[in-house]
C-alpha positions in Angstrom: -36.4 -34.0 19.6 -37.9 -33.2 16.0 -38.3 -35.4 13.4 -34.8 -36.1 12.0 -34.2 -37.4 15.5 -37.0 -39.4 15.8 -36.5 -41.2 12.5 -32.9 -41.7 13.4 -33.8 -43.1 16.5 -36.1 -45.6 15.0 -33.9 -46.3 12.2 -31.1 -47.5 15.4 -33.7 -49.6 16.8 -34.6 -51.7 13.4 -30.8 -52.1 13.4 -30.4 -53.0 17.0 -33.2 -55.5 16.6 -32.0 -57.1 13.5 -34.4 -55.7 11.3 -34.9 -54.0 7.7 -34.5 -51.0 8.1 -37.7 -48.5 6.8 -40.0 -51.6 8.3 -41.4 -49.4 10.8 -43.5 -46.5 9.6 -43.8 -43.4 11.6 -47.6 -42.0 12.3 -46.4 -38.3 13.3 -49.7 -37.7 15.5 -50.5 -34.1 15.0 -53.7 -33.9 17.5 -54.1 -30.6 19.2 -51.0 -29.3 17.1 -50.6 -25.5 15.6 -51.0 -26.0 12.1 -47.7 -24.4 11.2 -46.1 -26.9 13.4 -47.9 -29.6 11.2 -47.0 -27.3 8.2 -43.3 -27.8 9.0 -43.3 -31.3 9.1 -45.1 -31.9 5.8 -42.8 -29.1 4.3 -39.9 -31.8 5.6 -41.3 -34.5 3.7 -43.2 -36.4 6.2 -46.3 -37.7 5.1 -47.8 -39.9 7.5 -49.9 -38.4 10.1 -52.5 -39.8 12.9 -55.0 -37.5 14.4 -57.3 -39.0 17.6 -60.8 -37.0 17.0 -62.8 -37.1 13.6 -63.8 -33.6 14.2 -60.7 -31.8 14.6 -59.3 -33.9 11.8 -62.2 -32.5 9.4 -60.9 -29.1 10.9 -57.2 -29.4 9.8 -56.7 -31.8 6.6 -58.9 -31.9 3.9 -56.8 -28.2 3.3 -53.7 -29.7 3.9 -54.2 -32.6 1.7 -55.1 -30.6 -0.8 -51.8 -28.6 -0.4 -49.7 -31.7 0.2 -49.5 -34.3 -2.0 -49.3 -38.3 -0.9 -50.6 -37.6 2.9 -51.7 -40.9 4.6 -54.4 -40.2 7.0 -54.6 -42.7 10.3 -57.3 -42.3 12.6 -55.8 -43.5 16.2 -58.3 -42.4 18.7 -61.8 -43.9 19.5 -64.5 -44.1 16.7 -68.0 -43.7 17.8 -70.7 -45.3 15.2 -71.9 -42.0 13.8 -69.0 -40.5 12.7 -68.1 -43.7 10.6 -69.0 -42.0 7.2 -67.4 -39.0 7.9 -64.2 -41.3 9.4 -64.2 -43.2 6.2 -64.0 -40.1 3.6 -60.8 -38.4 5.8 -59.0 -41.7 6.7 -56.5 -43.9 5.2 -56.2 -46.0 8.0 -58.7 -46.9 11.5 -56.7 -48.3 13.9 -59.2 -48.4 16.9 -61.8 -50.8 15.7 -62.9 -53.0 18.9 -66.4 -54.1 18.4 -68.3 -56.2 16.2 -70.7 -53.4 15.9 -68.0 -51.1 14.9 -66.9 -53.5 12.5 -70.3 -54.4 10.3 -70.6 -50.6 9.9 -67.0 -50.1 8.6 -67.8 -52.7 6.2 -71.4 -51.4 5.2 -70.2 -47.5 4.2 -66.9 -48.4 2.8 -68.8 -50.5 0.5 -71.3 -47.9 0.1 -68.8 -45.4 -0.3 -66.2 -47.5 -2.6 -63.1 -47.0 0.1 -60.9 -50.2 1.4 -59.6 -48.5 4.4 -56.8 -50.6 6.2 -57.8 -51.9 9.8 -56.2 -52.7 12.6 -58.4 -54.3 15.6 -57.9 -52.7 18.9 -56.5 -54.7 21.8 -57.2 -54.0 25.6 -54.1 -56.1 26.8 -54.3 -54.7 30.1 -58.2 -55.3 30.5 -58.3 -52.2 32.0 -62.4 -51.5 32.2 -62.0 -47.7 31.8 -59.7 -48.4 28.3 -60.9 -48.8 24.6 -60.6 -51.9 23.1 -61.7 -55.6 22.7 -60.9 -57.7 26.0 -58.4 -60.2 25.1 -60.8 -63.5 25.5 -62.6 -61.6 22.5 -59.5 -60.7 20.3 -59.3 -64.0 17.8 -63.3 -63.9 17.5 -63.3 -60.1 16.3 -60.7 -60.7 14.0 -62.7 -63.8 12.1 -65.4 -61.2 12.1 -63.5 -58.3 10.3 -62.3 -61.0 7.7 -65.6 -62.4 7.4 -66.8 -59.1 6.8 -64.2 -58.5 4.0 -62.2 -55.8 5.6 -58.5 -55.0 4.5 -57.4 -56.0 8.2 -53.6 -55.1 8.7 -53.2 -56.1 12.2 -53.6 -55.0 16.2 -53.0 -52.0 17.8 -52.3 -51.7 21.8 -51.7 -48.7 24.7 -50.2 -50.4 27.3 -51.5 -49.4 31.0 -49.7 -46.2 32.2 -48.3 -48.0 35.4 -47.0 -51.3 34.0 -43.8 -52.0 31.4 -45.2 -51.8 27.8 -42.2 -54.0 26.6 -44.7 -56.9 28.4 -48.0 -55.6 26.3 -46.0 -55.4 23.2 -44.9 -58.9 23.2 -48.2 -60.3 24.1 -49.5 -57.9 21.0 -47.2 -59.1 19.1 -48.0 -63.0 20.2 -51.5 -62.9 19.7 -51.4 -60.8 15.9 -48.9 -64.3 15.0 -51.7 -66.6 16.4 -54.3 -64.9 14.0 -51.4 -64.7 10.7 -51.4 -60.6 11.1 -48.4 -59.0 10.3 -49.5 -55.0 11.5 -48.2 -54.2 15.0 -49.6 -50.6 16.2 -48.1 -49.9 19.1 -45.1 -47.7 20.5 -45.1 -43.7 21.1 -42.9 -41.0 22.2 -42.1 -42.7 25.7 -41.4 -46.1 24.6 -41.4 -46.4 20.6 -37.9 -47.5 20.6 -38.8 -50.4 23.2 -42.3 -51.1 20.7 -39.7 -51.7 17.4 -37.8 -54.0 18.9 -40.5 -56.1 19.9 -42.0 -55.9 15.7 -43.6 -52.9 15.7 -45.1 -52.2 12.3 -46.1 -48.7 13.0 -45.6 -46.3 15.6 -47.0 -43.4 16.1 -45.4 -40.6 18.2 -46.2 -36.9 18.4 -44.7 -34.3 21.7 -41.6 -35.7 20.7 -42.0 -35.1 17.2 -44.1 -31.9 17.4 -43.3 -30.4 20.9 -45.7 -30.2 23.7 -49.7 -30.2 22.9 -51.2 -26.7 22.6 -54.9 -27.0 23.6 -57.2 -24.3 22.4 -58.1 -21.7 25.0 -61.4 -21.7 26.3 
């Protein structure tokens, strides 16, 4: 599809929902992209970008920021406590944060460090045991800890359960963020992104059909 399609696509779906239109911001996820595919899109003048793995993110941007000027960075994939620091000097943006645990450490190196990363608390809404995220009993309690904590907490993110209709997960997403005053709504890819802005989806973040189909390393 490409980018000009994708944007135009979301663009159609703010209209067709009654909303401003540029109220959704597009995370092109490059994980497990060739860099010159990355390298096209940044030459096109996008400039907000989620990768899933710390590592390969240390791998791939520090070069292309460097190269690229105004790149927002979102981390979208699970964030184990050691590789906060490292998270925190790469990252514009954590949108995975589901523990409490996770959360006092955010808060202890980004003061150490001097960064306000924004936050976005991750929500199981399927309660699926083998899925990231906080169960949905513990949602509200997390999010008085992250602003107890002082963190710059934009909203939730969600990835609906594979088998069910994510419309349903969006809207209970959005539900709960409006029962805690959040405004941020991460949730919509390349399947269903259109379905996740009409629900109020603040970002989406979508990469095959930005990108083209993964290409994993051999070996």
């Amino acid at each position: 599809m490409g980018l000009d399609q994708i944007t135009s696509d979301i663009a159609a779906a703010e209209r067709n929902a009654g909303r401003e239109e540029g109220s959704t911001q597009l995370i092109a996820v490059s994980k497990v992209q060739p860099l010159e595919r990355v390298e096209a899109v940044l030459k096109a003048g996008h400039r907000v970008f989620g990768e899933n793995r710390v590592q390969e993110a240390q791998g791939k941007w520090p070069a292309l920021k460097e190269a690229f000027g105004g790149v927002e960075l979102h981390l979208i994939g699970p964030l184990q406590s050691n590789k906060v620091r490292a998270a925190l000097e790469l990252f514009d943006a954590i949108h995975t944060v589901d523990s409490e645990k996770l959360a006092r450490r955010i808060a202890m190196i980004s003061g150490e460090i001097g960064v306000t990363p924004k936050i976005f608390v991750q929500v199981n809404t399927g309660d699926e045991p083998q899925k990231a995220g906080v169960a949905l009993a513990e949602v509200d309690t997390l999010v008085a800890t992250c602003r107890e904590l002082g963190l710059n907490l934009q909203g939730l993110m969600c990835i609906p359960p594979v088998d069910e209709e994510p419309s349903l997960h969006f809207a209970l997403l959005a539900k709960i963020a409006k029962r805690n005053g959040l405004a941020g709504l991460s949730m919509g890819m390349s399947s269903d992104f259109e379905r996740a802005v009409a629900l109020g989806a603040t970002h989406v973040r979508v990469g095959s059909a930005i990108f083209g189909d993964r290409v994993r390393p051999a070996g």
